[in-house]
C-alpha positions as CSV (number, residue, x, y, z in Angstrom):
1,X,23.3,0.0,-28.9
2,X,26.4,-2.5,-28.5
3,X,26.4,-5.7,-30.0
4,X,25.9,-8.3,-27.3
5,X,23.5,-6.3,-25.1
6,X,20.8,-8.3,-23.4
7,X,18.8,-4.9,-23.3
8,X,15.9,-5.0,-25.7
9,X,15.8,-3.2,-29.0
10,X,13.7,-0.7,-29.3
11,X,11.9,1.5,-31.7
12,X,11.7,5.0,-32.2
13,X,8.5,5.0,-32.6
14,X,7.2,2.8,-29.6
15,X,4.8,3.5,-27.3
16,X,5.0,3.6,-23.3
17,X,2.1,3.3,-21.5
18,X,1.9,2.8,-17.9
19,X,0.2,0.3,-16.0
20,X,-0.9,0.1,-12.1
21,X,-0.1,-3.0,-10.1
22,X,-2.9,-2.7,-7.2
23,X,-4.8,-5.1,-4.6
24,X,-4.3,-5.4,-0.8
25,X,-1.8,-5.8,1.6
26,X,1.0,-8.5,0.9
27,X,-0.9,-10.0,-2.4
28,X,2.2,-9.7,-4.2
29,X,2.3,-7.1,-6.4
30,X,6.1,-6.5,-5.5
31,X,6.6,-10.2,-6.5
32,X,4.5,-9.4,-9.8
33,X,6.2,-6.9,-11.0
34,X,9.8,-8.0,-10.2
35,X,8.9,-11.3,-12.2
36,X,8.6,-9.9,-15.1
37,X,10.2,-6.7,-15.2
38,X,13.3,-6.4,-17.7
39,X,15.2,-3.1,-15.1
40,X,15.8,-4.4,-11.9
41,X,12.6,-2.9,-10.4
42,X,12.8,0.1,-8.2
43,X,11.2,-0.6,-4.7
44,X,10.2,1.2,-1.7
45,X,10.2,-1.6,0.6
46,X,11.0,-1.4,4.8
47,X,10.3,-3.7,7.7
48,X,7.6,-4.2,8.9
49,X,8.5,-3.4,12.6
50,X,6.3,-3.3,16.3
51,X,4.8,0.6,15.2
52,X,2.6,-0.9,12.4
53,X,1.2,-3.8,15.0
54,X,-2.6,-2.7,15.6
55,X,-2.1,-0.5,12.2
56,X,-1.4,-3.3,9.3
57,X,-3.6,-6.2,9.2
58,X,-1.2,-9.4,9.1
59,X,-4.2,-11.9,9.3
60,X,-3.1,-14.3,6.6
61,X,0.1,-13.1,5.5
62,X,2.1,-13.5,9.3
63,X,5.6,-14.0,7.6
64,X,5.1,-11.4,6.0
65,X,8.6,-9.0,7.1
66,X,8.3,-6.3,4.5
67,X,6.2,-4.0,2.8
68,X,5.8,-1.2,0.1
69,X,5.8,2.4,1.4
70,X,5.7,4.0,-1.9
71,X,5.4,2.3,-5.0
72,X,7.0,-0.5,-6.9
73,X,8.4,-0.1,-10.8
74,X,9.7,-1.9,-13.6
75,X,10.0,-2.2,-17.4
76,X,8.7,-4.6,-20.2
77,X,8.7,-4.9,-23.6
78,X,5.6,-6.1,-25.1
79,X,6.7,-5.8,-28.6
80,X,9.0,-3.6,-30.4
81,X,6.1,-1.2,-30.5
82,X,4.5,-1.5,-26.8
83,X,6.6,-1.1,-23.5
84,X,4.9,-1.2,-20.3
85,X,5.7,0.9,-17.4
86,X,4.9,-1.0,-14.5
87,X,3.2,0.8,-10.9
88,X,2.9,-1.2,-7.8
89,X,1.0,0.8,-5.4
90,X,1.0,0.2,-1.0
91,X,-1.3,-2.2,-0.4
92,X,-2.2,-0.5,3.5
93,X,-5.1,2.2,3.3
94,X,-2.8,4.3,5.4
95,X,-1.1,4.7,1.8
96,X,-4.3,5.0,-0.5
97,X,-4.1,9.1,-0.6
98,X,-0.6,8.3,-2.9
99,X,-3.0,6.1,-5.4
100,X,-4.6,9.3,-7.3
101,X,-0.7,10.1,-8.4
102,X,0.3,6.8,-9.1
103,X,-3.2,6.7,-11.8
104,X,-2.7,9.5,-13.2
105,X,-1.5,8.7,-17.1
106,X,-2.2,5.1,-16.8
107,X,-4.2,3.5,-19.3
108,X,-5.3,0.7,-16.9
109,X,-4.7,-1.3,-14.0
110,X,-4.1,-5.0,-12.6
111,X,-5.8,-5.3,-9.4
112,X,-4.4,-8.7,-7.8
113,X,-6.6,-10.8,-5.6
114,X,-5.6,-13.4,-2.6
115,X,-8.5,-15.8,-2.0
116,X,-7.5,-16.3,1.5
117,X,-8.3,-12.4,1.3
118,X,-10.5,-11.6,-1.1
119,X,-11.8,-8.7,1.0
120,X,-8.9,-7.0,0.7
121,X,-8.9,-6.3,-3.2
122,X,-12.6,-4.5,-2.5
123,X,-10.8,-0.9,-2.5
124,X,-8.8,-1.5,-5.4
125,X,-11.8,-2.6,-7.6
126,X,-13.5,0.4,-6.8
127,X,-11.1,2.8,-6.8
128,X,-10.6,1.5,-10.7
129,X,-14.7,1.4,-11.0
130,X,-15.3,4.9,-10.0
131,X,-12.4,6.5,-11.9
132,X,-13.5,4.0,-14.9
133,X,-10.4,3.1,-15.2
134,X,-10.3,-0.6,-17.5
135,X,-8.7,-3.4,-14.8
136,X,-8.3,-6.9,-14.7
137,X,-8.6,-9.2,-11.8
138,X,-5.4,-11.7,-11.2
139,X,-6.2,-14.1,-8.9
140,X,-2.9,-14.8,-7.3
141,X,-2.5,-19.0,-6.4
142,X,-0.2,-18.8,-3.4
143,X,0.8,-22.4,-2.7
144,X,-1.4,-24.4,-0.1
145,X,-4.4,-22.0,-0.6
146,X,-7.9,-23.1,-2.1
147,X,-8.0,-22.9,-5.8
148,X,-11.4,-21.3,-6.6
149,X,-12.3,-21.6,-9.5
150,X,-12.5,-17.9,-11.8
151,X,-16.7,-17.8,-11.9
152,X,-16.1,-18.0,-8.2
153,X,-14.4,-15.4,-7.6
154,X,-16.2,-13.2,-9.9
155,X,-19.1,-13.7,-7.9
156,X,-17.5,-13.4,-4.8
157,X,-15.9,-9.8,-5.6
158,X,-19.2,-9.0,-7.8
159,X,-17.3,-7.9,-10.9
160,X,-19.1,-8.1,-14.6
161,X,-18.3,-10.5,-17.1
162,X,-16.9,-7.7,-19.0
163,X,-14.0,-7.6,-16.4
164,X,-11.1,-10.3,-17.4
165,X,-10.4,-12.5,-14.8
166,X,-7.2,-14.9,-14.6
167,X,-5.7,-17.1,-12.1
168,X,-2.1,-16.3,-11.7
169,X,1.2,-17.0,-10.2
170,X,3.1,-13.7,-9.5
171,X,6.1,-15.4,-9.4
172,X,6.0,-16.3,-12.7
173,X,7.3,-14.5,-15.7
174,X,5.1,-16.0,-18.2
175,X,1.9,-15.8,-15.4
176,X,2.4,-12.4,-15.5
177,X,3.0,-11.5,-19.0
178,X,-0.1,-13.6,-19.6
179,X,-2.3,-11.0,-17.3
180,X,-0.6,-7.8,-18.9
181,X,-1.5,-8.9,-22.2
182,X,-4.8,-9.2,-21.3
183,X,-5.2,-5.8,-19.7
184,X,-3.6,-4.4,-22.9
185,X,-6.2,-6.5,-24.8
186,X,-8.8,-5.4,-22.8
187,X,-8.2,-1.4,-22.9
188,X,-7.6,-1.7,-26.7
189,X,-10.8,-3.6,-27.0
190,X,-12.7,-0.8,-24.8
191,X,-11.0,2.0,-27.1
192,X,-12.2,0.2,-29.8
193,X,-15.8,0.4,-29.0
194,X,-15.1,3.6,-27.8
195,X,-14.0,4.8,-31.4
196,X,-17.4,3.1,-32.8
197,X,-19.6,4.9,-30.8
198,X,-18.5,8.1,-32.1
């Protein structure tokens, strides 16, 4: 690698492990992973245009003019040992036959939540349930919306207390290095347990 690169260094020996980025429509899982990816993320975005009116739901996100078709990715480094590949998948259900790709491989999944919306993270939650597939929630705290607090919203999208739940700001490097870790933390805690009950 040349000297003065801002590219990170990496070992030989590290591990990549992919991630998922899910939730509903226009909760930000482009902005998520574009905060914190190290690559300037690969996205699938087009404009939202008259065809989808009647077809996307807008309720809530109006100024919304774009949206994923395909997926979303980008790179961090966790560690010299740990790189993340990051997934965001459509949020419309029109897309959810594409989700079964985009999991396979992934060790584990962050499935972002808008409070004015909270319905709308329902299919991603059990998508990850039923595959038992180890997720986190990440409340995302879009400016001028309700802060609830996190038992709240646990109730409200009737998740266990085995499930880690964060408020978040996707715009936020640190915000979202902060939820990563904690998936990461969580699956290797699962495996863990896993390994003991063998």
């Amino acid at each position: 690698m040349a000297s003065g690169s801002s590219e990170p260094r990496r070992s030989l020996t590290a591990a990549a492990v992919k991630i998922l980025i899910a939730g509903g429509f226009g909760v930000g899982k482009t902005t998520m992973v574009g905060s914190v990816s190290e690559v300037p993320p690969l996205r699938t975005e087009e404009l939202i245009t008259e065809a989808s009116a009647g077809v996307d739901d807008l309720t809530g996100v109006e100024r919304k003019t774009t949206t994923t078709v395909a997926l979303d990715f980008g790179r961090i480094t966790i560690n010299p040992e740990l790189i993340l590949y990051l997934f965001g998948t459509p949020g419309q259900d029109r897309f959810w036959f594409m989700w079964d790709e985009l999991a396979y491989g992934a060790i584990g999944a962050v499935v972002l939540a808008d409070t004015r919306r909270l319905d709308s993270c329902f299919p991603a939650v059990d998508f990850f349930e039923r595959r038992r597939l180890p997720f986190v929630v990440g409340v995302n705290c879009f400016d001028g919306a309700y802060r609830y607090g996190t038992e709240e919203v646990r109730a409200a999208l009737d998740v266990g207390p085995h499930v880690p739940l964060l408020l978040c700001d996707a715009r936020d490097r640190e915000s979202t290095k902060q939820v990563l870790a904690a998936l990461v933390q969580h699956v290797m805690a699962g495996n863990s347990l896993a390994a003991a009950d063998r």
